[in-house]
N, C-alpha and C positions, 0 to 999 in steps of 0.2 A: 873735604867736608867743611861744610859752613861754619866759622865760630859766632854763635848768635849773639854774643857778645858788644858785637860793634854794633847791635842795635842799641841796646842800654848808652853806650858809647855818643853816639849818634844822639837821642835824646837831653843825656845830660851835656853832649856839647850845646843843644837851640837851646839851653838855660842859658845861658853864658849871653846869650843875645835878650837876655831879660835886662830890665834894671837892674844897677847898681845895690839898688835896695833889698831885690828879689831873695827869697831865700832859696837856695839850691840843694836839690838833694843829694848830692855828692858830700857834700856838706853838714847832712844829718846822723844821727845820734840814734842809736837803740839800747834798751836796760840790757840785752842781751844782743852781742852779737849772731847775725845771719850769714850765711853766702849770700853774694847779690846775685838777685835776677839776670837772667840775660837780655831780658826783653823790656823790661819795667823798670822807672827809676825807682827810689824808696818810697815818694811819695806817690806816687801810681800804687804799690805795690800794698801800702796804706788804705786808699780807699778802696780798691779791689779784696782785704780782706774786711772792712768793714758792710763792704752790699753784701756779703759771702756770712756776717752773723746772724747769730738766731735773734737778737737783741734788734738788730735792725727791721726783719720781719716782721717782728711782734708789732714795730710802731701801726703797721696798718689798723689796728683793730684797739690804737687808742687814741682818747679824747685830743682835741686842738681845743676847742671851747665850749659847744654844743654836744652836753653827752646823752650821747646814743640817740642821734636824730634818726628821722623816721627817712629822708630822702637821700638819693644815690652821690650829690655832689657838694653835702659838706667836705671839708676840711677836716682829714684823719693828721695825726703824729706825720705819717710816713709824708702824705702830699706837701704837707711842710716842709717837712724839710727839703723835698727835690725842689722846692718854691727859694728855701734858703742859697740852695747850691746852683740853682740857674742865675739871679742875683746876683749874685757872689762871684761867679766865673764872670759873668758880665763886667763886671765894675773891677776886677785882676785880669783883665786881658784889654780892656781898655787902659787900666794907670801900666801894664806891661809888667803883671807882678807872677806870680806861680799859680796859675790856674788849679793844678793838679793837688798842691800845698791847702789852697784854698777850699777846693773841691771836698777833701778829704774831711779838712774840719768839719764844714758844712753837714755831711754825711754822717758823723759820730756827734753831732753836737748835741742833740738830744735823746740821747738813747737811755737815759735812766731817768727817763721821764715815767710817773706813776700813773697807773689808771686814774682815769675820770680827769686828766689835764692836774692843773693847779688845786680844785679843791682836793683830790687826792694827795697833791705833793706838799699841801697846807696842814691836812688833817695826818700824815706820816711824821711831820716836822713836829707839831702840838704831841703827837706820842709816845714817840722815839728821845729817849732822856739826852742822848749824843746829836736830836739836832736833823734836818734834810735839807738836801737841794737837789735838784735833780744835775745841776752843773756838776757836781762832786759824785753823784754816782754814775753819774755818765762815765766820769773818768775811772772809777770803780771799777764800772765792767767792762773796760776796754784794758785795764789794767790787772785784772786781780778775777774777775766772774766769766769773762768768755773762754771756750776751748776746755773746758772741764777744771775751770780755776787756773792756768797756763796763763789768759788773756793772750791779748793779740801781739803784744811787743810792737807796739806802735811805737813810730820816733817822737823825739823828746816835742816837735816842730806842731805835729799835730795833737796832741796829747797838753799842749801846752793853750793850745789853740781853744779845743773843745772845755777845758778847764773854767777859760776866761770868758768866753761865750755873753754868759748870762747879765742881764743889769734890773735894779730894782725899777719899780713907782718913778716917776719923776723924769728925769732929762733922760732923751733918747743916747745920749750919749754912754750915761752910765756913769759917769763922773772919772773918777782918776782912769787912767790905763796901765797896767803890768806895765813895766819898762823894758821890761824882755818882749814882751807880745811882739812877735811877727805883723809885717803888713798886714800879710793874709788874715792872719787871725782876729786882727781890728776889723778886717772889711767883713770878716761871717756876722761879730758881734752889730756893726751894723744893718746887714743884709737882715737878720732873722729879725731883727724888729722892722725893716721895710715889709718881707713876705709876711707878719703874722698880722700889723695894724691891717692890710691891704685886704688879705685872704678871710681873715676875720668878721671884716665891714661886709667884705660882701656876703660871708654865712649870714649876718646879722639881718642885712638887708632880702634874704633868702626866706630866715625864721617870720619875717614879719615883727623883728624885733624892731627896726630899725626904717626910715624911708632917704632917700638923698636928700631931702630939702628938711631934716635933721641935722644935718652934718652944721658946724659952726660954717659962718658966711666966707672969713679971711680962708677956710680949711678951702671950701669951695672955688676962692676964685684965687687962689697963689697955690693948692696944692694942683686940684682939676676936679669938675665934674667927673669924671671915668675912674675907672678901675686902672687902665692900661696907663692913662694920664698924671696919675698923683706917682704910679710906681716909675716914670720917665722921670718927672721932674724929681723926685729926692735920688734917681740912681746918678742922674747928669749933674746932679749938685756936687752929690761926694765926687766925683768923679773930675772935676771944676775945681774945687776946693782942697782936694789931692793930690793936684798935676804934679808938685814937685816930687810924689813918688816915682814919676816915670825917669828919674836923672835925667830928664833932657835941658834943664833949668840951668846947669852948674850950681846945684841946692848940697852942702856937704853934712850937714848934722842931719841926722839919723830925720826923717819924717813921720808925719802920723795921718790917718785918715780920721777926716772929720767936714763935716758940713757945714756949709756959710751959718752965718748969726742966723738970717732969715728967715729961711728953711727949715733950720733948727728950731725955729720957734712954732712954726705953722706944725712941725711936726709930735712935735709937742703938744700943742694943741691938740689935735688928732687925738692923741695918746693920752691924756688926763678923760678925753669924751668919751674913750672907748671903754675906761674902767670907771668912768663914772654911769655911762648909760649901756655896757655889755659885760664886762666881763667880772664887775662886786654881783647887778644882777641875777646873771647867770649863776653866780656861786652861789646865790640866797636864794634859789628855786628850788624846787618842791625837789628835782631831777638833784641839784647840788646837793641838799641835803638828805636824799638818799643815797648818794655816792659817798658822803662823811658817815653817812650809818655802815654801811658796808666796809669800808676803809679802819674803821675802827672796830666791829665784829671781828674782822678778819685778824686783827691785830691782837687784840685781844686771845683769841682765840691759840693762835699758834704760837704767842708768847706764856701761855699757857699748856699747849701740848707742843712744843718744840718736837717731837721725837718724828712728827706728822709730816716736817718738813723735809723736799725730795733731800737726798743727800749731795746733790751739787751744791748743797749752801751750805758748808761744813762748818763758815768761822759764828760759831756760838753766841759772841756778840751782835752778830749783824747778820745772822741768820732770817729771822722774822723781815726786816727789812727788803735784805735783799730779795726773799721769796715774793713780799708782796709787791714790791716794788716794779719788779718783772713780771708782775700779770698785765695782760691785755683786759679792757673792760669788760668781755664777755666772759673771760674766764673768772675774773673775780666776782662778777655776779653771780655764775654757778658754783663755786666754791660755798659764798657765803649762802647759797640757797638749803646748796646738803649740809651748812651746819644750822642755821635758824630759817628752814621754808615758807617761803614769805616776805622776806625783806628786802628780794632785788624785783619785787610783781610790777612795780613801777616801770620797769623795762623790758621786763617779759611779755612780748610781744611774740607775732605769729614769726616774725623776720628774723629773730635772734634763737628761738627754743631749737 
């Protein structure tokens, strides 16, 4: 009889052929010990239970930036993030880093993200005396809310990953980085700001928000006219500007991924235009500020009859949170309609009743 074993075997040995840098999962960490797979390394076995959450599902049916557009090819939560983790393996199997490490983050990195995008995770933040991000509840319920309060027991690699993710306003960079952050988990925090300026521009350019010969001129002619073009040149940049992760250099101090001055600045550019001409407006629309009306009924409401809340959210102080936190936009619009009917008509449409 076969021991399937030597497949795992077999796998974690083509690690060993990564960079020096790579992180291996032979080498990874759980808050609770597992038996290992026989066929899956840890970090396989990582993002095969995170596509397998309910938390990952729900992303379908919430905001990216445009909420609750009327056409079939915006940009949902879920499309993100596969936009994140194509990205992402791209540019770790190019510098020769853990594709799968990588992959994973990508995969969990936004999963405690709130209805209605950012003005929901804004208006949570403004309510919540303790504070939100969706980076920390991401980690939350991969930690502490999936599997009936169990969580996933995700390794320290990816969990550390999905943690760091996030970055404010300002330098595409995000400014300092963990010291511990993994490659991989530097290359998701810059992938997901490649897939969302990129995927974004073009809802925008979709909504009639936006036309290409808006775009600033330097964005135009050093990122690219195209969609497929701006997302080549910032992937082949870091990618350029990273090489000494592949150890083929004789590079010994620990490396970082990060992008030329240049690029960095054109992308930049991009990124001040996007929240200056899509994404403050977006939030100031008639749609954003119905989604802060609802986000804070809701809130209200069940911080007021807590007793309402299903019982998978047992911890008392973060009950109300984590319940609203995990709806999907349609379902928070039906919620708040059966408690005040009327205040999600804005969205109620023939396509969502």
């Amino acid at each position: 009889m076969v021991n399937l074993s030597v497949v795992r075997d077999r796998l974690e040995q083509r690690e060993e052929s990564l960079s020096r840098f790579a992180a291996k999962s032979k080498n990874s960490t759980r808050d609770r010990s597992e038996k290992p797979s026989d066929i899956r390394t840890e970090f396989q076995r990582d993002r095969d239970r995170l596509i397998h959450s309910n938390s990952f599902r729900r992303l379908k049916h919430k905001t990216q930036v445009f909420i609750a557009p009327t056409g079939d090819h915006y940009v949902t939560r879920l499309t993100h993030t596969f936009e994140v983790a194509q990205i992402a393996r791209t540019i770790a199997r190019a510098l020769n880093l853990n594709e799968d490490l990588t992959e994973a983050i990508a995969l969990g990195h936004d999963l405690g993200h709130t209805p209605f995008g950012h003005v929901g995770e804004k208006e949570i933040d403004e309510l919540n005396p303790q504070g939100f991000t969706h980076a920390a509840q991401s980690l939350r319920i991969v930690e502490k809310l999936e599997k009936g309060g169990e969580g996933l027991n995700l390794t320290s690699e990816v969990r550390q990953g999905i943690a760091s993710h996030s970055k404010p306003r300002g330098d595409v960079m995000g400014g300092p980085v963990p010291e511990d952050l993994t490659l991989e988990g530097q290359i998701v925090r810059l992938s997901d700001a490649i897939a969302y300026l990129n995927h974004d521009l073009a809802d925008a350019f979709r909504a009639g928000v936006l036309k290409v010969t808006d775009l600033p001129t330097q964005v135009l002619e050093n990122l690219g006219d195209r969609h497929s073009t701006r997302i080549d040149t910032m992937v082949n940049d870091i990618v350029t500007r990273s090489w000494v992760a592949t150890g083929e250099e004789g590079f010994h101090s620990f490396p970082s991924i990060s992008m030329s001055d240049e690029v960095r600045e054109y992308v930049n550019v991009l990124r001040e235009f996007m929240f200056d001409r899509v994404y403050v407006p977006e939030d100031r629309s008639g749609e954003g500020q119905a989604a802060r009306d609802i986000v804070r009924l809701l809130y209200q409401y069940f911080d007021d009859n807590r007793d309402t809340i299903p019982v998978e959210y047992p911890d008392e102080e973060r009950a109300v949170v984590d319940y609203i936190a995990g709806m999907t936009d349609l379902y928070a619009i039906r919620v708040a309609e059966r408690i005040e009917p009327g205040i999600g008509s804005i969205f109620i449409t023939g396509r969502i009743r």
